[in-house]
N, C-alpha and C positions, 0 to 999 in steps of 0.2 A: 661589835661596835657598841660602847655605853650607848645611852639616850641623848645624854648632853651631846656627844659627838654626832649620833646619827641627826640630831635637830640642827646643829650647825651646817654641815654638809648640806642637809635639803636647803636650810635658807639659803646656803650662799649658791645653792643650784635655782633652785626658783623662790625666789623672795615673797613672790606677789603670792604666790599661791597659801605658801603657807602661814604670812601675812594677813592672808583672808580666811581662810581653816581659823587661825587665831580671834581674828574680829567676829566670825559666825558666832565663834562660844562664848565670847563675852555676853553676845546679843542674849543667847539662849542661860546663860544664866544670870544676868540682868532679869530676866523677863521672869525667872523661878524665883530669886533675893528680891527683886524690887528695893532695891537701896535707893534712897534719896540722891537727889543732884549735889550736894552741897557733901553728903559724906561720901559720894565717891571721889569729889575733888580733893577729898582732904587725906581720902586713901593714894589717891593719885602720888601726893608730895610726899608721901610717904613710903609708897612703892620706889619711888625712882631715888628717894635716901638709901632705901636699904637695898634696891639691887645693883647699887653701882661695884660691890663685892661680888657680884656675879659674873658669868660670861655674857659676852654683848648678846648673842645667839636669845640666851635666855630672858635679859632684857627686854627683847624686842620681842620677843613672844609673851609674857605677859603684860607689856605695856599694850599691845594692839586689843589684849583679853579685857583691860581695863577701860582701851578705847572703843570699846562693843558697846560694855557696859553703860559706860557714860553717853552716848550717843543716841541707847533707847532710851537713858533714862531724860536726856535734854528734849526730845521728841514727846515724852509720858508726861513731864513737868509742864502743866499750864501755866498761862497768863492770867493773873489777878482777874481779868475779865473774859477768861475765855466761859464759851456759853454751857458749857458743863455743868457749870456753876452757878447755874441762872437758878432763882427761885420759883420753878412753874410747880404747880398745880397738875394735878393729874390730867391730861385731857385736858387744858384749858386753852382759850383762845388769847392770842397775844399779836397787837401790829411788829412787822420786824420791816426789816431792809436786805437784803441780798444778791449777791452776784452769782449766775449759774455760771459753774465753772466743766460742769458736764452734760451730757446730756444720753440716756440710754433708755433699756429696755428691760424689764423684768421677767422671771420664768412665767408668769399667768397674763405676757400681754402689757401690763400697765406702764405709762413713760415713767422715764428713771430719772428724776434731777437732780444733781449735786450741787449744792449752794452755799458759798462762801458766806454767813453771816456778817452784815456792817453794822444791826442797831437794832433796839428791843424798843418798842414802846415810843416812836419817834425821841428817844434822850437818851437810852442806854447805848454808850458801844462797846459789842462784846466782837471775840473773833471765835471762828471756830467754824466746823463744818458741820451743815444737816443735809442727810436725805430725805427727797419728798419724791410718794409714788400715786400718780396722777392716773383714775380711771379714767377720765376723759382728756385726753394728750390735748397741750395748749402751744400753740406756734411760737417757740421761744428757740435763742441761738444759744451757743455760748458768748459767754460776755454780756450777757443781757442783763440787767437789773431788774429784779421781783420785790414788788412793793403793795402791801396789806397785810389784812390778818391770817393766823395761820392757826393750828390746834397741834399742840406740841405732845410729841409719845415718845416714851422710852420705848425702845427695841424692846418685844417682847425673848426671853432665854426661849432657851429647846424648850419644846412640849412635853417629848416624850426621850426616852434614853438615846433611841437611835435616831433622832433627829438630826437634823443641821441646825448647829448653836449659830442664830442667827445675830443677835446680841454679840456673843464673844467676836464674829467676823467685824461685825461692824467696829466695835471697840480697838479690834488692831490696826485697823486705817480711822482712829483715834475720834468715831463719830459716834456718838454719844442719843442723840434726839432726831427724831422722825417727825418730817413736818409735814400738814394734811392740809388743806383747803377746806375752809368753813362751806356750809350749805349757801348756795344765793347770794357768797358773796368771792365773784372773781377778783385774781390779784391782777393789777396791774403792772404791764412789762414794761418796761425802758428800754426800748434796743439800745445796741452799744453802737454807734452813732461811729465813733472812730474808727471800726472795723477791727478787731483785737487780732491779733496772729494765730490763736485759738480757735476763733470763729474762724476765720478764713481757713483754717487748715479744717473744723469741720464741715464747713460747706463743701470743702474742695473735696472731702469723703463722699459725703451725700451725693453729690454730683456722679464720681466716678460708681457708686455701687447703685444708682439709679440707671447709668449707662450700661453698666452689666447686665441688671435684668431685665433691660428695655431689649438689648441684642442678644441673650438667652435666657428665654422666659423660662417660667415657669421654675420646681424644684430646680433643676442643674444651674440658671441662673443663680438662685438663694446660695447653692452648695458653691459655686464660683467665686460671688463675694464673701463666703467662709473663707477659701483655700487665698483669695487674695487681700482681702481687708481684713479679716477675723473675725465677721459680722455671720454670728450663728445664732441669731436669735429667731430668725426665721425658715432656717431648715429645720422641716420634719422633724419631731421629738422620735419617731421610731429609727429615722434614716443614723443621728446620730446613738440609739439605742445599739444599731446594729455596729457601728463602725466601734462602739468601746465594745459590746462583745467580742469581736473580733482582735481587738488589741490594736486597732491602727486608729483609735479618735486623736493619735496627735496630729495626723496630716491634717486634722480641721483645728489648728493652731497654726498660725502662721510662725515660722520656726526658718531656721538658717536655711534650707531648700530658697525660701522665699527671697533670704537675705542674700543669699549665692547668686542666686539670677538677678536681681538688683543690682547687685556689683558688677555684674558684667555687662549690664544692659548699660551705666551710667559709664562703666570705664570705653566701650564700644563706641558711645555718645562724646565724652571728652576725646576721644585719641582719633573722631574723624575730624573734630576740628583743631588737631596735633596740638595740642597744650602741652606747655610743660610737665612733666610726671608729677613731680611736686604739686602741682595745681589740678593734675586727671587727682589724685590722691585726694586734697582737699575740695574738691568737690562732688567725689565719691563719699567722703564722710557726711557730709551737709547732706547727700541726697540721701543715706542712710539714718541719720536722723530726721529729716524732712518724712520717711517710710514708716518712719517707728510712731512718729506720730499718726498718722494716716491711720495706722492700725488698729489705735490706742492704747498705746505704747505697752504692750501684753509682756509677760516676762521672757519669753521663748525670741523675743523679736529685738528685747534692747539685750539680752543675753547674744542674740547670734551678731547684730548691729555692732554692741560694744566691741569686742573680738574680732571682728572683720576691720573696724575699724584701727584700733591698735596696731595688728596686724599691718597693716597699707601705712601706717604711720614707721613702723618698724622698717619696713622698707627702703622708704625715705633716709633714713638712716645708715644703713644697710647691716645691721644687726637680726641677729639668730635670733626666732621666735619661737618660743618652748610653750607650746599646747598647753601644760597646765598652767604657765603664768599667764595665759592670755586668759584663761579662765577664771584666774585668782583674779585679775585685775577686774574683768567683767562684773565679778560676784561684788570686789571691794566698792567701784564705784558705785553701784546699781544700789548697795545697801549703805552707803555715807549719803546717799539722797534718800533716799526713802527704805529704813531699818528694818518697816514691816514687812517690806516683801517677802523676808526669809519665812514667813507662814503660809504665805501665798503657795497653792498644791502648783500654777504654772511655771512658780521660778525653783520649788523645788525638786518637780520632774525633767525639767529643760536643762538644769546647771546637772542633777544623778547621772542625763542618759549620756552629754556630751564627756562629764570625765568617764564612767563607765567602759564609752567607746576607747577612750585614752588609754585607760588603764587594759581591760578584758580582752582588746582586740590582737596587739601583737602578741598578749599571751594566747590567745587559742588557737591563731594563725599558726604560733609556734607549734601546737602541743600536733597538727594534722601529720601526717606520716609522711617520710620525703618521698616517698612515690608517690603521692597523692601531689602534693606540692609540685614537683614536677610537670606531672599532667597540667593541672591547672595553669602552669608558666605557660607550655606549650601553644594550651587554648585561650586566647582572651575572653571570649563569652564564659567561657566554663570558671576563669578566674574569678571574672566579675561579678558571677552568679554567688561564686564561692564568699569572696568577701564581702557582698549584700548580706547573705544570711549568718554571716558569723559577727557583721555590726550590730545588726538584727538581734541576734544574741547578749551581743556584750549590752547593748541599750536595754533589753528585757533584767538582765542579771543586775544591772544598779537601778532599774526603775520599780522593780518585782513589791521591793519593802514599801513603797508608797503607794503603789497599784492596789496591795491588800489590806494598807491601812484606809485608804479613803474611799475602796470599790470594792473591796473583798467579793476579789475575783482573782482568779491567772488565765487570760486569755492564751492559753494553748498553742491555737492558729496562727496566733499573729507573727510567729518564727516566720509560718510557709509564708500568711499574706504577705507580709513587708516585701517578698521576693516580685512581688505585683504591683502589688499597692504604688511602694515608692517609686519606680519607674514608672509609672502612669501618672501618678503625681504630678512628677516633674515633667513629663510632656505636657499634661495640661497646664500646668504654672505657667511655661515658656509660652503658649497658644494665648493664656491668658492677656499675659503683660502684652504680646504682641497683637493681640484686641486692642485693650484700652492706645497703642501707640499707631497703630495703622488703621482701625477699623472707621473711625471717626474720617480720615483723609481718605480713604480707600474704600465705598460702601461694597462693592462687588467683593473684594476680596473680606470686609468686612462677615458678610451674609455667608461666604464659602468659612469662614473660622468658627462663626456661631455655630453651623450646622455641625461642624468636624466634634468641635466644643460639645454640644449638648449630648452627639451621641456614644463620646470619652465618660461624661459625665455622667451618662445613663449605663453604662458598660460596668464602670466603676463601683455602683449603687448596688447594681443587680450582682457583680462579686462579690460583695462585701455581704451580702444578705445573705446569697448562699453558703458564702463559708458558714456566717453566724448560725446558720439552721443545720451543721454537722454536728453528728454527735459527738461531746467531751470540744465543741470549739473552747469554752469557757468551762472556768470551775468554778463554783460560786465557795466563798469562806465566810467562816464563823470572824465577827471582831476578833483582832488577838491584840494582844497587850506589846506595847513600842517596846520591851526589853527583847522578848522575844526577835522583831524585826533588827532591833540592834545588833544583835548575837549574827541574825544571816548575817547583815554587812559586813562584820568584822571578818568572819569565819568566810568570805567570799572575797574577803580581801586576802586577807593570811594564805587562804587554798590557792590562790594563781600568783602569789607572792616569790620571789627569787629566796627566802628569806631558808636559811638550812636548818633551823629546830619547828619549821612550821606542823611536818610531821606531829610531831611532840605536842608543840601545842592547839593542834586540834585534836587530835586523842585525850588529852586532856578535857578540852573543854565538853567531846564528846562524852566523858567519863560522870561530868559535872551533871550535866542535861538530864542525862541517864539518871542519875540519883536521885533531882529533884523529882523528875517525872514521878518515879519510885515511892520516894519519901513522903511525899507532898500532901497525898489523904490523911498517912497522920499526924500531921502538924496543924491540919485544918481543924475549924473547931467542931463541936457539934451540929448535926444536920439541923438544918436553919426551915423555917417555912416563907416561903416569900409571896408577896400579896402588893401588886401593880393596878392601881386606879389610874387607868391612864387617859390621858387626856384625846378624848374623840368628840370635843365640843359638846353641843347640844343631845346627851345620851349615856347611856352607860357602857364602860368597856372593862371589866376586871380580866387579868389573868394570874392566877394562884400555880403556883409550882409548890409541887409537896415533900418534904426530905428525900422520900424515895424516890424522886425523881420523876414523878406522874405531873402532867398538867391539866388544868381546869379554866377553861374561859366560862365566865361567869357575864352575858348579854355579849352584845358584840359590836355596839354601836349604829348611827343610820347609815343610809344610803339614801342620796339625795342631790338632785340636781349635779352628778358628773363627778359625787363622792361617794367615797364606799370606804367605810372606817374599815370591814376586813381588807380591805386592800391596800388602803394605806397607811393602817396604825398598825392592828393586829396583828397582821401577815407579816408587815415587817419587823416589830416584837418578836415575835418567836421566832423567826430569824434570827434575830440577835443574839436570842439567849442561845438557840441552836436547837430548837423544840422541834420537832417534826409529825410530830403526834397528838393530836387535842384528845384525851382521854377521858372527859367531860365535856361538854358544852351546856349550860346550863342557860337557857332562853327565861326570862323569868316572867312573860307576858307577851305577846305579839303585836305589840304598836312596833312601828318602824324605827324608832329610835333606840331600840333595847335589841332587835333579830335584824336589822336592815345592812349588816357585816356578815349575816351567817351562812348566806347562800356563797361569796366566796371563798370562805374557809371549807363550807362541806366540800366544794368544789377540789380544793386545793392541800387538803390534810385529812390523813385519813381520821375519820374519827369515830370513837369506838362506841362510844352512849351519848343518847341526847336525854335531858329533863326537858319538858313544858305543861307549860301550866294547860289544865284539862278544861278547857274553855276554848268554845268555838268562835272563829273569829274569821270574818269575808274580806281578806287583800290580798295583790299579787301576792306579796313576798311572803306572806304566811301560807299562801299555796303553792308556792315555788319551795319554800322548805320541805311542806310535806310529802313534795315529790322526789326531790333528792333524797330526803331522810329513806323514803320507801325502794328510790332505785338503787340506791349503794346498800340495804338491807342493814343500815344502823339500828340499834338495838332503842329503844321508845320507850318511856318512862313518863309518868304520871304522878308526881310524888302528891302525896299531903303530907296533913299536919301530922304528927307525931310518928310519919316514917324515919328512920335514921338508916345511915349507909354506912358501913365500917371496910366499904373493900379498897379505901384510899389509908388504911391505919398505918403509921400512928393518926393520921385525919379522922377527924368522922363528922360527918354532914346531919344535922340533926333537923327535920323541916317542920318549921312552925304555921304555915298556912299556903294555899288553904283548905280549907277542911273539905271533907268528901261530899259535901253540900253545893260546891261548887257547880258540880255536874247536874243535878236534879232542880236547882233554884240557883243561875248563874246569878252574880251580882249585877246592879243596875251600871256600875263602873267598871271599864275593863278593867282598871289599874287593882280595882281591889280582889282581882284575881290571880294577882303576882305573887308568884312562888318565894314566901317568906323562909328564911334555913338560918342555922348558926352550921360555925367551923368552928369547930374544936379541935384544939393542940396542945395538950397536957395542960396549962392555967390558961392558957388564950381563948380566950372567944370574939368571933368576930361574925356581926350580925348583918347580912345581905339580904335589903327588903324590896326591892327592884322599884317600882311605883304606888306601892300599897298606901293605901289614904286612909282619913279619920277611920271610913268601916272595918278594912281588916285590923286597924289599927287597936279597935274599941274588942274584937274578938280575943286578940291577942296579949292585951293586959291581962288576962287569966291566969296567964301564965306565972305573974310574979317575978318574982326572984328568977324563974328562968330564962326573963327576958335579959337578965345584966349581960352586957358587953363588954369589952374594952374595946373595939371598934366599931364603930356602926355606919353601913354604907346609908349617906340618906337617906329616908324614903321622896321618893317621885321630886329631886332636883331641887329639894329645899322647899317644895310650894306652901300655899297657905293652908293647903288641907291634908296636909300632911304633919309625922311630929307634933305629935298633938303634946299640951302638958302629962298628962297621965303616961303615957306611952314615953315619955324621954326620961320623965321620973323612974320608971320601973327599968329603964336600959342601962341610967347611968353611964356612960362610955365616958373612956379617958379623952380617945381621938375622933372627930365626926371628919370625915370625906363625903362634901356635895360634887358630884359630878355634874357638871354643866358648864355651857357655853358661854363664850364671852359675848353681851350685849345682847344675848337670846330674846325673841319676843315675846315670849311669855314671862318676863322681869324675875326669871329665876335669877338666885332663891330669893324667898319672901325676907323683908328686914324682920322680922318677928321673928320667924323660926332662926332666923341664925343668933338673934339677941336671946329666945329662949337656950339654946346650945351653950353659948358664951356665959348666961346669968349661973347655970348648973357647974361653972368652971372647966368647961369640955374646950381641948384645943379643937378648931376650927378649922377645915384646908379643905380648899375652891380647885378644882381644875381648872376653872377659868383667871383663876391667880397666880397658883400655885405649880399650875402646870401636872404632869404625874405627879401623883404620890406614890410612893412607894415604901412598905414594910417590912421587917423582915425578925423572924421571933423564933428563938429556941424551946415556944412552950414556955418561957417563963417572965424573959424579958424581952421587950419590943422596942422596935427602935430605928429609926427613919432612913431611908438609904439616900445617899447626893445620887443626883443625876448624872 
């Protein structure tokens, strides 16, 4: 069958679906063009001239591609006044007007308010949306009006590579500005006086998930109003640690399980009081969207809502409903309201796992042995077991490419849990609902459900922990690039496909893989050196990767009040790049802000040599290093000046202070006992001073000419007694990276030294600006990498 042919067929078999397959790709490449609104209308009249010589089929598939396009792009196209566009000032404080139209929870604690902007400066109106995150939560509804001054921030981007781009999320739900609350000066609220339908519906939340954990305290209450309102901001960070190890963190999504017992709880409820079907029907939708709000309208919940809904409407009808148009239709309406969802990881894992099951399941059912199939008819437990863990299956095989894009992980387990998990789910879901409906009229039986409930819910918690603690439950992965995950889908569509050259053409594509795999070192160019100043706030955190492959962390940030830069930048850093090894560590002084990372990396990577500087120094963590260093029998190094290391070549580490005097007549500054070194890479040099001030700094001009650089890590965070004139004269560098924190109290860096850097013609880049910086040089030419 040509193309044209096989497109027509499917449209006129399911329209909606592939109707919405079409509109998706509009979106996604709307979102890559970014064409203006005006020339896609003008492409529009132009399309629909020239396809009318077409078949209708194809028509209508690139006019829904066209209507994707146009749709993000009418959503992307502001209003002459929307607040994007406002002239603020960095940080600056500004009176506005607004309507919270949300109200939440953030991952560190702080309330979450979303707010409709009405007016800037009591005289500007602008529209648009800002988030504000409130350390001290203020008694506000939705529909409330907030009224004072505010301190307006752009989203800061990712930090560091493996970050969450917190800026680009914001930007796709089209929010632009972060609004704060000035010191000393409260805003004033407006209740919303007329009761808004919003407000009532979040009260009417609040209400029931306070009933929840009033009748099952403690964690199993919190996990209860997860599995029934979607409210997970207060279950244990480890509880759900363990449930995505394990591959079942969807059951704390409320998802179609939810929507299924809803429907039958509301059809149960209309048919005792015998209503017309028609009207059991229409007020089973109503209460499914009345649920969806309840939940906050999550993507798994107006995905399972939409299609339930449809469905009961199809009925009414009495028309044949095909799985994948109800989903096409689900997907189309969900994204003609709101476009961005399609980024959203819940509506992209909740619309993979449901066609996945569509598509994967009667083929694998198919593929079982008819003796097998047989038995299974025979026995109904044995069947049901059977087609739990082969949906099980198909949900894992279309959610896998997302799983490893966003978690690079494959939870293993979660084949056998789901065989558990989901039926316990759904008893507790049912015990749930029939709390919040009887337990309230009924306190006895009330008290008998809570008890049954919490110790479902503790059964539950405690299986889920032990799977996760098997060994190979989960596998952790390296990032991999989306063409790769593209290739599985395809090739996992094509492989369970009816389709008779699929042979062919996976041998083929295998054929492809193969080669590239093959080919692909020598197309690469010359081995590169790469040099990551990554952002650990207040402190230094370098790591260097050397052509051959060796790594070097160069300090490792602090630890401090409930942070631990090895554990939260570092560790997961070379993670990413897939390091396993620290082959260096070089500590470049023992203040906490430079080794205050290094007690969890010794911990956690083997590592094969440490450098420190030969200066004694009275802190925990400087005595907690030298005990680790001594238990794991890492090799101890003491460099000075004018030692050089050539066993990283083509590297070679060349240390300019401090000198052997160090030991016999320490410095009165700990800082000017910081292990100064160049890296050298065929023309590269790049100059790592850790804290060193005026005095090493005044030793160190002797050197001359040997001090030039092309990069120079500041010394000690840009301060005033650092980077002295003399010393930045004899460096010269092309590029300076101050690492340091944003708003630090110690008002790193000094305005002097960064105006001295800038007068020499030196590019200038802040971790606390700029975020990582990162380099990467073949030895001759250097050159900044995007994050």
């Amino acid at each position: 069958m040509i193309p044209g042919q096989a497109l027509h067929t499917t449209l006129v078999q399911r329209p909606l679906f592939i109707i919405a397959v079409c509109f998706m790709g509009g979106l996604l490449l709307q979102s890559q063009l970014d064409f203006s609104l005006i020339y896609l209308i003008t492409a529009v009249g132009i399309f629909i001239v020239i396809l009318l010589r077409w078949s209708l089929s194809s028509v209508i598939a690139l006019l829904m591609i066209t209507g994707g396009m146009l749709r993000l792009a009418m959503i992307e196209t502001p209003q002459h006044n929307d607040i994007r566009f406002a002239d603020f000032q960095a940080d600056s404080t500004y009176r506005f007007e607004g309507v919270v139209t949300s109200i939440g929870e953030s991952s560190t604690g702080k309330q979450r308010l979303v707010v409709d902007m009405l007016e800037l400066q009591d005289t500007m109106v602008v529209t648009g949306t800002v988030w504000s995150y409130l350390k001290d939560p203020v008694s506000v509804h939705s529909g409330d009006t907030l009224m004072g001054a505010g301190v307006f921030r752009t989203p800061l981007p990712r930090a560091n590579p493996m970050d969450f781009d917190f800026r680009a999320y914001l930007e796709k739900k089209q929010v632009f500005w972060l609004l704060y609350p000035p010191r000393d000066q409260p805003w004033t609220i407006l209740p919303d006086t007329k009761g808004s339908f919003q407000q009532k519906i979040q009260d009417f939340r609040t209400r029931i998930a306070t009933f929840l954990r009033e009748t099952v305290p403690g964690q199993p209450g919190y996990l209860l109003s997860a599995l029934i309102l979607g409210l997970r901001n207060e279950v244990d960070e480890e509880i759900i640690r363990w449930f995505s190890n394990t591959g079942v963190i969807h059951v704390l999504a409320v998802s179609g399980l939810h929507v299924g017992y809803v429907t039958l709880i509301l059809f149960v409820i209309f048919g005792f009081f015998r209503l017309p079907y028609r009207w059991q029907v229409g007020g089973t939708i109503l209460g499914l969207a009345v649920y969806s709000l309840l939940t906050g309208g999550a993507p798994s919940v107006l995905r399972a809502s939409t299609m339930a809904g449809l469905y009961l409407w199809g009925t009414t009808l009495e028309r044949k409903v095909d799985l994948y148009n109800l989903l096409g239709a689900a997907a189309l309406t969900m994204l003609l309201i709101a476009p961005n969802q399609l980024w959203r990881v819940g509506f992209q894992l909740s619309f993979a796992a449901v066609f996945s099951i569509a598509y994967f399941f009667p083929r694998l059912k198919a593929m079982l042995p008819k003796a097998w199939q047989a038995t299974l008819g025979k026995h109904t437990w044995m069947g049901y077991m059977a087609d739990l863990f082969l949906v099980s299956l198909a949900a894992q095989i279309g959610t896998l490419p997302f799983t490893i894009a966003y978690f690079h992980k494959i939870p293993i387990v979660g084949l056998f849990a789901n065989l558990v998990v989901i039926p316990l789910i759904g008893v507790i879901v049912a015990l749930g609902f029939a709390l919040l409906l009887l337990g309230s009229w009924l306190p006895v039986v009330g008290s008998w459900w809570s008890a049954l409930l919490t110790l479902l819910l503790e059964l539950l918690v405690k299986f889920v922990e032990f799977l996760q603690g098997l060994p190979l439950a989960y596998v952790d992965l390296l990032p991999i690039h989306p063409a790769w995950l593209l290739v599985f889908i395809l090739c996992s569509l094509v492989l369970f496909s009816n389709w008779q050259r699929k042979g062919f053409v996976l041998a083929l594509t295998g054929l492809i893989l193969v080669n590239f795999i093959i080919w692909r070192p020598i197309f690469q160019g010359p081995s590169r050196l790469t040099l990551a100043f990554l952002n650990v706030g207040q402190g230094d955190g370098v790591v260097v990767q050397t052509p051959t492959g060796q790594t070097l962390v160069v300090d490792c940030g602090l630890r401090f009040g409930g942070k631990d830069m090895g554990a939260d930048v570092l560790g997961p850093y070379l993670n990413y790049l897939g390091e396993d090894t620290i082959d260096l560590m070089i500590l470049s002084h023992p203040h906490n802000d430079h080794v205050g990372g290094a007690p969890w990396l010794l911990r956690h990577y083997p590592v094969k040599h440490v450098w420190q500087a030969a200066y004694d120094y009275d802190s925990y963590t400087h005595h907690e290093i030298q005990h680790l260093i001594d238990s794991l029998e890492i090799p101890l190094a003491y460099p000075f000046a004018g030692d050089i290391d050539s066993s990283f070549a083509p590297i070679y580490l060349r240390v300019l202070a401090p000198d052997s005097t160090v030991v016999t007549n320490p410095p009165s500054i700990t800082n000017d006992a910081s292990i100064v070194f160049q890296l050298l890479f065929g023309e590269l040099r790049v100059l790592f001073t850790g804290d060193a001030e005026h005095g090493s700094e005044y030793r160190q001009v002797r050197y001359g000419e040997l001090l030039r650089a092309d990069i120079i890590k500041v010394p000690h965070h840009g301060s005033r007694t650092s980077s002295t004139p003399r010393f930045v004269e004899w460096v010269q560098p092309d590029w300076a990276v101050i690492s340091v924190g944003k708003g630090n109290k110690f008002r790193h860096p000094a305005k002097t030294t960064v105006t001295r850097y800038e007068n020499t013609h030196v590019s200038v880049l802040r971790t606390d600006v700029n975020q990582a910086v990162i380099f990467q040089s073949d030895g001759k030419n250097i050159w900044l990498v995007e994050r």
